[in-house]
N, C-alpha and C positions, 0 to 999 in steps of 0.2 A: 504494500500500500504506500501510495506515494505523499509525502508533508505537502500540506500547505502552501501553495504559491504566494509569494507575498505581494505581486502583481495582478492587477484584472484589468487587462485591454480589452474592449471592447469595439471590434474594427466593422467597417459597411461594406457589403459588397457591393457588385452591378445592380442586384434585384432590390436594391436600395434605391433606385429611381422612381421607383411603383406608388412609393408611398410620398408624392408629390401631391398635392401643397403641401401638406402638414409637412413635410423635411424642405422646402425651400427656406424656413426659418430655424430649425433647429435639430439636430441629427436626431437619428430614429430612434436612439437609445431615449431620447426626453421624450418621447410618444407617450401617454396616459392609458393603459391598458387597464381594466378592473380599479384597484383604489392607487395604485403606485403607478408610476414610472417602470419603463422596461430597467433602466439605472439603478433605482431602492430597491427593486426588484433582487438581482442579483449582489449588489450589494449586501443586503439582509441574508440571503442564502450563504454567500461565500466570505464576507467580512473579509475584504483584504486590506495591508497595510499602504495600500497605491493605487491609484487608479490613473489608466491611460484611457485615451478614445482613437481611432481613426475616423477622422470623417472630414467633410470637402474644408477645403482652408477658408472660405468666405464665415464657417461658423465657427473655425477656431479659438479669433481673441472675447467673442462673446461666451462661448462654453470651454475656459480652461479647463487642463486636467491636472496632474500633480507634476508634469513635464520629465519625470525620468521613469527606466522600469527599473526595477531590482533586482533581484538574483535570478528569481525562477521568475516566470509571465505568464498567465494561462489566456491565451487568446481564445476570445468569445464574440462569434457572429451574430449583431445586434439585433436581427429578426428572431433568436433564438429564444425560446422562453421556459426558463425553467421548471424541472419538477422533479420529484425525490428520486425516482431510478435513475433520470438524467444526471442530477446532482450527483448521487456514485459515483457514476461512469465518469466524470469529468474530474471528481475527486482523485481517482484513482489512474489519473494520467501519468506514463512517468515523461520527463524528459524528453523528447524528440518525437515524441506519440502525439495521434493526431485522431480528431471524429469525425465523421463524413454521413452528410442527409445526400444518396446522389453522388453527385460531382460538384457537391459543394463542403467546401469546409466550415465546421459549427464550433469545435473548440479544438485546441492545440496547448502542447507547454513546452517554451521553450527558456533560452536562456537569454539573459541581457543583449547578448552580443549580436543571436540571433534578431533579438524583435528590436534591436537597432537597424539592423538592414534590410527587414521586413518593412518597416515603418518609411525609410526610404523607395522601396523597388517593388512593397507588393508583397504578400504572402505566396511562399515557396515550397510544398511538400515535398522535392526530388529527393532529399536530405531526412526525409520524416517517413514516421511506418503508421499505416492507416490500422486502428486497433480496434475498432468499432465503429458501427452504422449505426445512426439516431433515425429514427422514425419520421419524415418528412412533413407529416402534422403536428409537430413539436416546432415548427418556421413557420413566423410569420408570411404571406405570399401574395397579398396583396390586400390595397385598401380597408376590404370588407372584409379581411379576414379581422380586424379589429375587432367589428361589431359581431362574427359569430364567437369569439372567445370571448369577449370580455364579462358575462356571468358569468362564466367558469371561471376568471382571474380576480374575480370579485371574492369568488369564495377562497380562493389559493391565498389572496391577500390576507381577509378575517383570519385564517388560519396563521399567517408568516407575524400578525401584530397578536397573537393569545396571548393572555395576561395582562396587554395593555390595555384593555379599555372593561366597560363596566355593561351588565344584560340588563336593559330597560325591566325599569320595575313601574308600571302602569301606575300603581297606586301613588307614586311621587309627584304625579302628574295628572291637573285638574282637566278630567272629561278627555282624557287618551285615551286610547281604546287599542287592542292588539288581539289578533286570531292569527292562531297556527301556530306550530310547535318551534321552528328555527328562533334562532335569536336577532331581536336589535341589538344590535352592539353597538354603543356611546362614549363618546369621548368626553371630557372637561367641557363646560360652559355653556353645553349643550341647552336648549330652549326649544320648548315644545310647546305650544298653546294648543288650548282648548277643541275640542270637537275633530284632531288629528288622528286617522285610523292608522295602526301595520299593519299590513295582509302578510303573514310569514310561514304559508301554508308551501309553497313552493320552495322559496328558499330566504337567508338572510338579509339584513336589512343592516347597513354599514352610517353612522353617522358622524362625521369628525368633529375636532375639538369647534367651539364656536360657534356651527354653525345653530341655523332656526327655523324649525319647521312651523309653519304660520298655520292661521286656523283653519279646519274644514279639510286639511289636504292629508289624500290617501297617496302612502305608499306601499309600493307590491314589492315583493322582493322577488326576485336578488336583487340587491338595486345598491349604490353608493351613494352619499352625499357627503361631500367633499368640508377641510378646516375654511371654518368661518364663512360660509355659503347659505344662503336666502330660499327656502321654497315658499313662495309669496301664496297667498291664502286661496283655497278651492283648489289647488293643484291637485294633479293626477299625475303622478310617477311611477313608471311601468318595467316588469321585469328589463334586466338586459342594462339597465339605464346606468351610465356612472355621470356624477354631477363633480366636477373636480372643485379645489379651491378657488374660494371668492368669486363665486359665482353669485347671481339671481335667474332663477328661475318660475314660469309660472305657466299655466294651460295643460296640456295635454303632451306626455313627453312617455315616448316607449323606443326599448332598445336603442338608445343614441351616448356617445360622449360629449361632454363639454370640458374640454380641456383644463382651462381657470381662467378667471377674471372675464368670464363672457356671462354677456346678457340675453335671456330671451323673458323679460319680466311680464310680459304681457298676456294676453289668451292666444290663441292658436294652435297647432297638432306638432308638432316635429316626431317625426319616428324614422328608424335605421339611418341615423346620421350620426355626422361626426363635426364638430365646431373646433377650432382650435384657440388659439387667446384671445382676448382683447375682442372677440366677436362682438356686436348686439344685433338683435333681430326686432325688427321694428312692430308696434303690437300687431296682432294678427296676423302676422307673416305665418304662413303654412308649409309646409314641405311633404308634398305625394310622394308615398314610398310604394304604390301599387299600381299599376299601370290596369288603364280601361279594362283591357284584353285578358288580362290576367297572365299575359308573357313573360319572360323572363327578361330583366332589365338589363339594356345596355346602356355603358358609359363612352366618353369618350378619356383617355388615355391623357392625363397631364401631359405625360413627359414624353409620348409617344406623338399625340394628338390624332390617337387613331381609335377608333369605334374599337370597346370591346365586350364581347356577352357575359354578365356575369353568369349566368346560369342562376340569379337567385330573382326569388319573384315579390322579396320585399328589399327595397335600398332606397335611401330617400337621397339624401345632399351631403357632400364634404364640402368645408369651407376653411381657405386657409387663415390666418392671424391676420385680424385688423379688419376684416369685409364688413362688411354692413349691409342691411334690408331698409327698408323705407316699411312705414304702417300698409297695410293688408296686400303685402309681397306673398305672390305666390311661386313655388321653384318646381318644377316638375320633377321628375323620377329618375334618380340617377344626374342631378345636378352635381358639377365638381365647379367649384368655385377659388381663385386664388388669392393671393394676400392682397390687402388693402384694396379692395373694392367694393364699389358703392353701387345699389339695386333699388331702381324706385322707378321700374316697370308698372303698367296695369297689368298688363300680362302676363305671361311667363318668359323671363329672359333665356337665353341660349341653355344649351346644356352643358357647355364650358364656358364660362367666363374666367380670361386670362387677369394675373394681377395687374392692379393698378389701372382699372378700368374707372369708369364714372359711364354707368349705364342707364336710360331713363327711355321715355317715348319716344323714339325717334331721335335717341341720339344713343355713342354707342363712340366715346373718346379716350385717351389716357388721360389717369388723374396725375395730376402733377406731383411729384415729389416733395415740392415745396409747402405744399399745403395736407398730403396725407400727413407731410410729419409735422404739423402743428397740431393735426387733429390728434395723430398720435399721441403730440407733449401734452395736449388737454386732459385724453383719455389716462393716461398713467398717471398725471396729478394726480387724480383723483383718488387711487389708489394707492399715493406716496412712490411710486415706483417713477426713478428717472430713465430719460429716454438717453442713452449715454453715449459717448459720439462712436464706442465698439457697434452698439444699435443704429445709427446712422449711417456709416459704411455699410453693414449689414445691407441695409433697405437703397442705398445709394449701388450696390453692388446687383441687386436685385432685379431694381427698376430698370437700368443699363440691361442686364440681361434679356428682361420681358416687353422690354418697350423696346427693344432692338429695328425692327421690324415696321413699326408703330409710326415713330418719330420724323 
């Protein structure tokens, strides 16, 4: 059995393009799976003394890592997500051993010298002995596959935080109500008002430190709600659903992520969607995740820009960091939307909208950079969070890229 690596890289590959917008701002490892990060994630499991990342250099100086490796490295392919037999197998790496889903590589251990010239040239097996196969639905593999795991990492999470948090005790709490045998599990400062049902018939029900569940609002589980996060009053929160930090939410919300710090305060339906930061969705904005026909929904490809079938027959909307809706937007099925753009359609806008657009009736232009990041500066005030000039490059590097084309 091999020690403890005191290193955890976690590097991208090619099929790291898939999960565009959400990674044109932040590598895949900060993606919000169930209540954690793919990052807390593995972290929690393997506790190392260092932590490295590969990923594009535009997100570098905003997402530092610890900048050296140490002795041993266990490199870990970012799509990968852990679980107890996995964890073994990957414990039990020695030296020059490597795991493979495919023909692709999911974890390796090597030495300093090695993931020095990895980290320059690319990861290099010729030098390494393949010692096991991981099961290829243990990788992340596209968009959607967020949304069909994320109750299952909902429940993977409650389990990796046991013992920190506390089982809703109804009686502490005027006119709460709870059916079904799984547990609420409650963090610190938790606030729960009057006339709020759990349904925990299905499965658990996750609530972070802070957050408020306001009155009249049922939640189902498995479902998350995220530190210091708002379910504004009459909500409906439906299996499948993770609510990340510092959010508000409110209407009708089944099987979707909201990243953090995004709003959808108002009435309307979101379901099989994915929001990423700093979103708001304007009141009543809707997102169809079922097509008339009852067909199986296709997307068009961020990073491709090529139509693809999911094969699935419920998907509603990705939306990358910063987008916005206008009041009673509505996004059709299988909408991918990118960063910082603006939607104040009567209609239905396209079914990609590129970042940094400003789309409305009859018009259809790039929003200017100079003005997304004042809204930006406004929007993170608010929040105490500054917009820092690493975040301006960031968006300065972006818009060059997406407005290429455009301009």
């Amino acid at each position: 059995m091999s020690t403890q690596a005191d290193t955890l890289c976690l590097f991208e590959d090619e099929h790291c393009a898939l999960f565009k917008p959400l990674t044109l701002t932040r590598p895949l490892d900060d993606l919000r799976l169930g209540i954690l990060t793919l990052r807390e994630k593995w972290n929690l499991d393997l506790r190392p003394d260092r932590f490295r990342r590969i990923t594009s250099p535009s997100l570098r100086k905003l997402f530092p890592d610890d900048g050296q490796f140490g002795k041993e490295v266990l490199w870990i392919n970012s799509r990968l997500l852990p679980n107890r037999s996995l964890l073994e197998s990957i414990r039990s790496l020695e030296e020059g051993h490597y795991l493979a889903a495919g023909p692709d590589v999911v974890a390796a251990r090597t030495t300093a010298a090695m993931s020095q010239q990895w980290e320059k040239t690319g990861i290099d097996t010729d030098s390494l002995k393949r010692v096991g196969t991981v099961d290829p639905s243990n990788l992340l593999d596209t968009l959607w596959s967020l949304l069909a795991k994320n109750e299952e990492e909902i429940r993977h999470d409650i389990e990796r935080w046991s013992g920190s948090y506390q089982v809703l005790d109804t009686r502490k709490f005027d006119g709460v109500h709870q059916t079904g045998d799984h547990p609420v599990c409650i963090q610190e400062g938790v606030e729960i008002e009057p006339g709020v049902v759990f349904v925990t018939i299905e499965g658990p029900i996750w609530i972070g430190e802070g957050a408020s569940i306001e009155a009249n609002s049922v939640i189902r589980g498995t479902a998350a709600i995220g530190d210091n996060s708002i379910v504004r009053p009459g909500s409906l929160i439906c299996p499948g659903t993770t609510i990340g930090p510092v959010c508000k939410v409110a209407g009708e919300i089944h099987n979707s992520i909201f990243h953090s710090f995004s709003n959808k305060a108002h009435e309307g339906f979101t379901g099989d969607s994915i929001f990423g930061q700093w979103v708001n969705l304007g009141a009543g904005t809707t997102t169809s995740n079922l097509k008339n026909n009852y067909q199986s929904v296709t997307v068009v490809d961020y990073h491709t820009r090529r139509p693809v079938n999911t094969n699935l027959r419920f998907l509603g909307t990705v939306m990358g960091d910063h987008s916005r809706t206008a009041i009673g937007t509505r996004l059709n099925t299988g909408t991918i939307v990118g960063v910082s753009s603006n939607l104040f359609t009567p209609g239905f806008p396209e079914k990609l909208v590129p970042s940094f657009r400003w789309v409305g009736k009859g018009v259809d232009t790039v929003y200017k950079l100079e003005k997304a990041l004042e809204t930006m500066k406004v929007v993170m005030d608010r929040r105490n969070k500054e917009l820092t000039e690493y975040y301006k490059e960031l968006m300065q590097t972006l818009f060059d890229q997406e407005t290429a084309d455009s301009l």
